[in-house]
C-alpha positions in Angstrom: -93.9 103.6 174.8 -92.3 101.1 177.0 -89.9 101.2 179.9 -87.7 104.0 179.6 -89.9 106.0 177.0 -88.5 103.3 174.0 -91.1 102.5 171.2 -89.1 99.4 169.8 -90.3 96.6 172.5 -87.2 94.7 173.8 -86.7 91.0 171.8 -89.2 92.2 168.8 -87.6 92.0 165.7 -88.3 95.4 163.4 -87.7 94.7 159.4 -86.7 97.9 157.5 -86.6 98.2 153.9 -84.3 101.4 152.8 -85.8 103.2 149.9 -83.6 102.9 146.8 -83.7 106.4 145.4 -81.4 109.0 143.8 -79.3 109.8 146.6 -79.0 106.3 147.3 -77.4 105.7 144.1 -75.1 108.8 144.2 -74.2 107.6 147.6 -73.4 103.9 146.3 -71.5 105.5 142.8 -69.0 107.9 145.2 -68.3 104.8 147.7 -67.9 102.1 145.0 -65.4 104.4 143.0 -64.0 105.4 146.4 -63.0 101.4 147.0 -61.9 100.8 143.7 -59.2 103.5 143.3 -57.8 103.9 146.7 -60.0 107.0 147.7 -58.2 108.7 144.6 -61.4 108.5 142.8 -59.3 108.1 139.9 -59.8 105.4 137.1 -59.8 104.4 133.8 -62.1 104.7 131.0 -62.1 101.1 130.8 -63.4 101.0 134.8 -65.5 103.5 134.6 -67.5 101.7 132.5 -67.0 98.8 134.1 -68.6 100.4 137.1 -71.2 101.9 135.2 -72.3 98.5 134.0 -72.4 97.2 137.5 -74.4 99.9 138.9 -77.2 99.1 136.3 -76.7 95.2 137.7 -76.6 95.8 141.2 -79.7 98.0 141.7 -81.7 95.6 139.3 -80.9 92.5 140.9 -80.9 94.0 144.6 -83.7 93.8 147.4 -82.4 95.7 149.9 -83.6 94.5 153.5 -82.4 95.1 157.2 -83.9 93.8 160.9 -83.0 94.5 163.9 -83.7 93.7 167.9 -83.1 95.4 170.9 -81.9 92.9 174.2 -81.3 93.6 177.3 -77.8 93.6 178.8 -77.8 91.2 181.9 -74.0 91.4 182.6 -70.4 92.0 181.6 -66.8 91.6 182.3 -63.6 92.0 181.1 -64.0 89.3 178.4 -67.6 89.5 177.4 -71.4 91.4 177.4 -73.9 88.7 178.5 -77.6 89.1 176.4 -80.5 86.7 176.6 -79.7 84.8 173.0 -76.1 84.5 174.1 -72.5 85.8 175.0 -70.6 88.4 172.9 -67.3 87.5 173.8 -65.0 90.4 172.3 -63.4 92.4 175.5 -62.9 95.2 173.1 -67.0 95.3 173.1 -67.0 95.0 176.5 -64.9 98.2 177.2 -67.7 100.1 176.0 -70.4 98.6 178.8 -67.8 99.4 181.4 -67.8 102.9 180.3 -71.4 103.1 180.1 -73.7 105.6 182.1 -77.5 105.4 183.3 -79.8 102.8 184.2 -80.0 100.8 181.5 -77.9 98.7 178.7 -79.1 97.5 175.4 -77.5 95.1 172.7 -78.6 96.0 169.1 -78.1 93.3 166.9 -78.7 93.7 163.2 -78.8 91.7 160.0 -79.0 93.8 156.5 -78.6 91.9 152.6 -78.2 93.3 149.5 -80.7 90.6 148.2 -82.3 89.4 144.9 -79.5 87.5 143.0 -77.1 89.7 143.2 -74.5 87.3 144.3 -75.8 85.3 141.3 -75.2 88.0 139.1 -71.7 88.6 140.5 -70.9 85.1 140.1 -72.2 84.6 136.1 -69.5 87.9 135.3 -67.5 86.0 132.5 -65.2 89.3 132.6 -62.6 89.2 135.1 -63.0 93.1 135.1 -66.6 93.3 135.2 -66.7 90.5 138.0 -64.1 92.3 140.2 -66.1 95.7 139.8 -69.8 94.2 140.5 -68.3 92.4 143.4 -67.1 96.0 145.1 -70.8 97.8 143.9 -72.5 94.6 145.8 -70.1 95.3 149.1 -70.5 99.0 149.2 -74.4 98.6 148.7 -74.5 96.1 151.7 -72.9 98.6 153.9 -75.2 101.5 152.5 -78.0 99.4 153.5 -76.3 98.6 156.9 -75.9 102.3 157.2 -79.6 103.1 156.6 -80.9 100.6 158.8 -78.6 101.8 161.4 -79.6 105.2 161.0 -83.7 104.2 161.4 -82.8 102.0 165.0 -80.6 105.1 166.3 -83.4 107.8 165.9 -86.0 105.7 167.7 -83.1 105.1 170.5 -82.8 108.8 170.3 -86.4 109.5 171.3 -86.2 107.0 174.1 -83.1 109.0 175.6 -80.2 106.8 174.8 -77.2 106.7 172.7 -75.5 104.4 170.7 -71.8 102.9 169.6 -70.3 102.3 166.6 -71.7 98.5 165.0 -69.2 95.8 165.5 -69.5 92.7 163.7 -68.2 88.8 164.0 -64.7 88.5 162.4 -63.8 91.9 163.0 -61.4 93.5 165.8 -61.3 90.7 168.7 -65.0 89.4 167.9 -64.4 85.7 166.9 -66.8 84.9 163.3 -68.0 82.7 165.4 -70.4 84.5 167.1 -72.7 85.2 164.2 -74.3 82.3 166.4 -75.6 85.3 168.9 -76.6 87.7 166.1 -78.5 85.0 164.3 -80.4 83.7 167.7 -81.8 87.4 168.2 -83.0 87.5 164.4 -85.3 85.7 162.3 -82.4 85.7 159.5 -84.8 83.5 157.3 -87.4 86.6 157.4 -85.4 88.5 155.5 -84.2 86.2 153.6 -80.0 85.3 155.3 -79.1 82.2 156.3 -76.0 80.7 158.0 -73.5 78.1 156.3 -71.7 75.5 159.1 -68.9 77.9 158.6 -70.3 80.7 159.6 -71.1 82.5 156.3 -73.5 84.4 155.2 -75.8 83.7 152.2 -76.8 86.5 150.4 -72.7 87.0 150.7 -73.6 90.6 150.6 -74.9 90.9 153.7 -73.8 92.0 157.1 -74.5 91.5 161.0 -73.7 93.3 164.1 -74.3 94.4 167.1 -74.0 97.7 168.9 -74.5 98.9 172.4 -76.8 101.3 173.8 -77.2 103.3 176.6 -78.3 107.0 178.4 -74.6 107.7 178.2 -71.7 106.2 176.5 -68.3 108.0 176.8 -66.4 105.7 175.0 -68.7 104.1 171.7 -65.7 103.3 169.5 -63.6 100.7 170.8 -60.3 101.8 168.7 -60.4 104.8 170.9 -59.1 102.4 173.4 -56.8 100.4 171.3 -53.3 100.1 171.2 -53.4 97.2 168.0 -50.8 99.0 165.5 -51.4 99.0 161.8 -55.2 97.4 162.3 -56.9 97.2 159.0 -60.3 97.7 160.7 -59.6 100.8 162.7 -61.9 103.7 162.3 -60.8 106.2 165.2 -57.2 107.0 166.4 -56.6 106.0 169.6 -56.9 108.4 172.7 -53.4 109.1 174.6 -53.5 107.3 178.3 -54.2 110.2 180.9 -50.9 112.3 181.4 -49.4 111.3 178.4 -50.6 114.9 176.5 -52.9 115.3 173.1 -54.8 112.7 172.0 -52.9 111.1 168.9 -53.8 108.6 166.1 -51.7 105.4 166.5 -50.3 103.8 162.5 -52.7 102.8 160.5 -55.0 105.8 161.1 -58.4 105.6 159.8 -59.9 102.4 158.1 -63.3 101.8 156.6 
């Protein structure tokens, strides 16, 4: 192990391919009927089998792959956490390395695709229907992946006696898309297949980056805790009441995926 008992060596990239099994699939099924009826779960014959088609495309055409790195935290402030490969400037990330505990800070960045030519496949859909539903399967299986990945890098941060935040990726909250330029410059996105378009998309389209911070404690780890944006479509926690002000509450908008 290296410093502070970690087995992932700092600036090593670790590739991870999640094993497409059963519960995989009954985990992609639930969330990709979950998007396409509102969390109702409810649909149409018509969907349904629209949705079973897609499942058979996505998990043929799909190569599931994730990496991720570990970097030292050299600094923050109000506006930004300062790694090695670059600046995350998102002051809603850097609330959560001002709350942070213990000797030491990491950055986790991470890069997961769905693979193959699914994106292909999602693109040749002559239905309308059948386009619309593969395009949500393909989405929800990215995240699955991401999920997965996310869950193997956590464990081994586990066993070296830190904890973890919630991932945050470019485009999302007050994280410019933009700074995919950090997340690609700690990854080998070509090993697994990614790369970067001039405007700062990714190709497999179903694929995600992030980053996420580390440390021996982390009171705060989800920055819509902190909040007070009403009505955000990317909110995943209400947020806390100020100190004084009674119960904790969730603001409008509640809880997003």
């Amino acid at each position: 192990m290296n410093r502070q008992g970690l087995r992932i060596p700092v600036g090593a990239m670790n590739k991870v391919w999640p094993a497409v099994d059963s519960s995989f699939e009954e985990s992609l099924m639930a969330r990709a009927l979950d998007a396409l009826t509102g969390g109702t779960g409810r649909a149409n014959p018509e969907t349904l089998r629209a949705l079973d088609r897609a499942m058979g495309i996505a998990l043929e055409s799909s190569k599931p792959v994730g990496a991720y790195a570990l970097s030292d935290v050299l600094g923050f402030d109000g506006r930004a956490v300062s790694t090695r490969e670059g600046d995350i400037h998102s002051p809603m990330f850097a609330r959560l390395a001002e709350k942070a505990a213990g000797g030491r800070l990491v950055a986790v960045y991470m890069l997961v695709t769905a693979g193959g030519t699914l994106d292909e496949e999602i693109r040749g859909m002559d239905s309308l229907l059948d386009r619309y539903v593969l395009d949500a399967v393909g989405s929800e299986l990215a995240e699955i992946v991401a999920d997965l990945v996310e869950r193997d890098w956590t464990g081994e941060l586990a066993a070296g006696g830190l904890e973890a935040s919630v991932r945050v990726s470019p485009g999302y909250c007050d994280w410019v898309l933009e700074g995919q330029d950090v997340v690609f410059a700690a990854l080998d996105a070509g090993a697994i297949g990614v790369r970067l378009t001039p405007s700062y998309l990714m190709v497999p389209v179903k694929s995600v980056s992030s980053v996420s911070l580390a440390a021996e404690s982390l009171p705060l780890k989800v920055p819509c805790t902190v909040c007070g944006r009403e009505g955000c479509p990317y909110r995943r926690a209400g947020r806390q009441a100020p100190a004084g002000a009674g119960a904790a509450g969730e603001t409008p908008g509640g809880m997003s995926a």
